[in-house]
C-alpha positions as CSV (number, residue, x, y, z in Angstrom):
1,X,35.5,8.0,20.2
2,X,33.3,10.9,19.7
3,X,35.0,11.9,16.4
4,X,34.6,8.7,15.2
5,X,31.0,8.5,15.9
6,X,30.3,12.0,14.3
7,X,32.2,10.8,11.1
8,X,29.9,7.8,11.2
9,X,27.2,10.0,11.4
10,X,28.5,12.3,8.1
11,X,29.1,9.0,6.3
12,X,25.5,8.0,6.8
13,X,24.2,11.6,6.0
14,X,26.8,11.0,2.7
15,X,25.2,7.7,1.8
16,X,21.6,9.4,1.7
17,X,22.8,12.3,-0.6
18,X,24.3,9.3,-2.4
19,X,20.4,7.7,-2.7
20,X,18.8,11.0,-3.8
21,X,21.0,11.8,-6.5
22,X,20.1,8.4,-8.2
23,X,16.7,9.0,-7.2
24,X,17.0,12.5,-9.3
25,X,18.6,10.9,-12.2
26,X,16.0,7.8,-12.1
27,X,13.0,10.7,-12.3
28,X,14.5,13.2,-14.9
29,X,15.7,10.4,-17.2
30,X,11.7,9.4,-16.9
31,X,11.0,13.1,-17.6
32,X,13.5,13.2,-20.3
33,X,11.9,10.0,-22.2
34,X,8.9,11.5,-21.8
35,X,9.8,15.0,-23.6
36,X,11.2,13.1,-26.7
37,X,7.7,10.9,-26.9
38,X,5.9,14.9,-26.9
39,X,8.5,16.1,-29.1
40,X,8.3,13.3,-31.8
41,X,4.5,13.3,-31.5
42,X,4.6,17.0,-32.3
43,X,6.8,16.5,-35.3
44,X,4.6,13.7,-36.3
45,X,1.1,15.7,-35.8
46,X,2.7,18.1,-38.3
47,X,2.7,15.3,-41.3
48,X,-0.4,14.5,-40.7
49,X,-4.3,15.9,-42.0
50,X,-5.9,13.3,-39.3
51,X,-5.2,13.0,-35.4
52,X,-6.2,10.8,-32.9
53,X,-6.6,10.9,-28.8
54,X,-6.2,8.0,-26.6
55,X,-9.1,7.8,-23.8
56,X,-8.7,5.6,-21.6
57,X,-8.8,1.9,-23.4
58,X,-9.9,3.8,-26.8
59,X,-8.6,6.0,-29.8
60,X,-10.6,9.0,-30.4
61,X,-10.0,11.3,-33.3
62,X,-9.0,14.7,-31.9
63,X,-8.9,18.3,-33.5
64,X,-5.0,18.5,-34.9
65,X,-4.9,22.0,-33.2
66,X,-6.5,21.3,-30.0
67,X,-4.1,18.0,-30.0
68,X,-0.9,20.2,-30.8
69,X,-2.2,22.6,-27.7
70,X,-1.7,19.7,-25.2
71,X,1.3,18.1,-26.7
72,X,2.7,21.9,-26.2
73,X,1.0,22.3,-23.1
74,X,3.4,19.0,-21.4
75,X,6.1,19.5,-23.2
76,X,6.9,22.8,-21.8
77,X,5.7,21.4,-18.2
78,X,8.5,18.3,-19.0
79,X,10.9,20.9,-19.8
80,X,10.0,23.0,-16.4
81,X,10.1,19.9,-14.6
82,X,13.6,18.7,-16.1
83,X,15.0,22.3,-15.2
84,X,13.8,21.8,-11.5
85,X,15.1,18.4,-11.0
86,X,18.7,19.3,-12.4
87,X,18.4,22.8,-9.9
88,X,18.0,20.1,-7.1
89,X,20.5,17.9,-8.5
90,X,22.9,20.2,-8.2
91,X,22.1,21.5,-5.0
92,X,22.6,18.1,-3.3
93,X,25.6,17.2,-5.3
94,X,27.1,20.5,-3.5
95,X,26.0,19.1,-0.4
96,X,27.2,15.8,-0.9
97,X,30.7,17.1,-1.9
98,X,31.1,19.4,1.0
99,X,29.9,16.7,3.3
100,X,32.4,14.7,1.6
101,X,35.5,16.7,1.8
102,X,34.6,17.1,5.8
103,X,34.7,13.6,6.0
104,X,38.0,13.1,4.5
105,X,39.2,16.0,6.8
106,X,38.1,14.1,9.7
107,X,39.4,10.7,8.5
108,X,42.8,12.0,8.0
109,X,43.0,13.8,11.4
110,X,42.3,10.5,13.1
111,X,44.7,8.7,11.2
């Protein structure tokens, strides 16, 4: 009875892994649209003589250079961000498959 209540327990612990892993690959597919937006703006910015800033409900020209500054400024801080949430990724899809294989241990023992 106490086995089985422990393997319950893993199963549970399993299922939360489970959630953040699609939680991880919900935010760095976000993060990963958002570094091909920067990326394709910077390509574009560099066809271009005139660039423009949106502020708040308006479009403001902005200096190309100053422009290509930010656009390189969050696209490295995407890139940073991607690399972080693919570290923890794969940090909790270790957990989750040594979690697992315990719980297939146990199953089959109290089979």
């Amino acid at each position: 009875m106490e086995v089985q209540k422990e393997t319950e327990e893993k199963i549970s612990q399993l299922q939360m892994f489970e959630q953040s892993l699609q939680s991880f690959l919900g935010q760095k597919q976000q993060f990963q649209i958002q570094l091909v937006e920067t990326e394709s703006a910077l390509s574009e910015l560099a066809n271009t003589n005139k660039a423009y800033k949106i502020v708040g409900n308006i479009m403001v020209e902005a200096g190309k250079d100053e422009l290509k500054a930010d656009l390189q400024s969050r696209k490295e801080m995407l890139e940073i961000r991607i690399r972080t949430m693919e570290k923890q990724e794969a940090q909790v899809r270790e957990k989750a498959s040594k979690l697992q294989s315990e719980i297939l241990k146990k199953i089959k023992k109290e089979e």
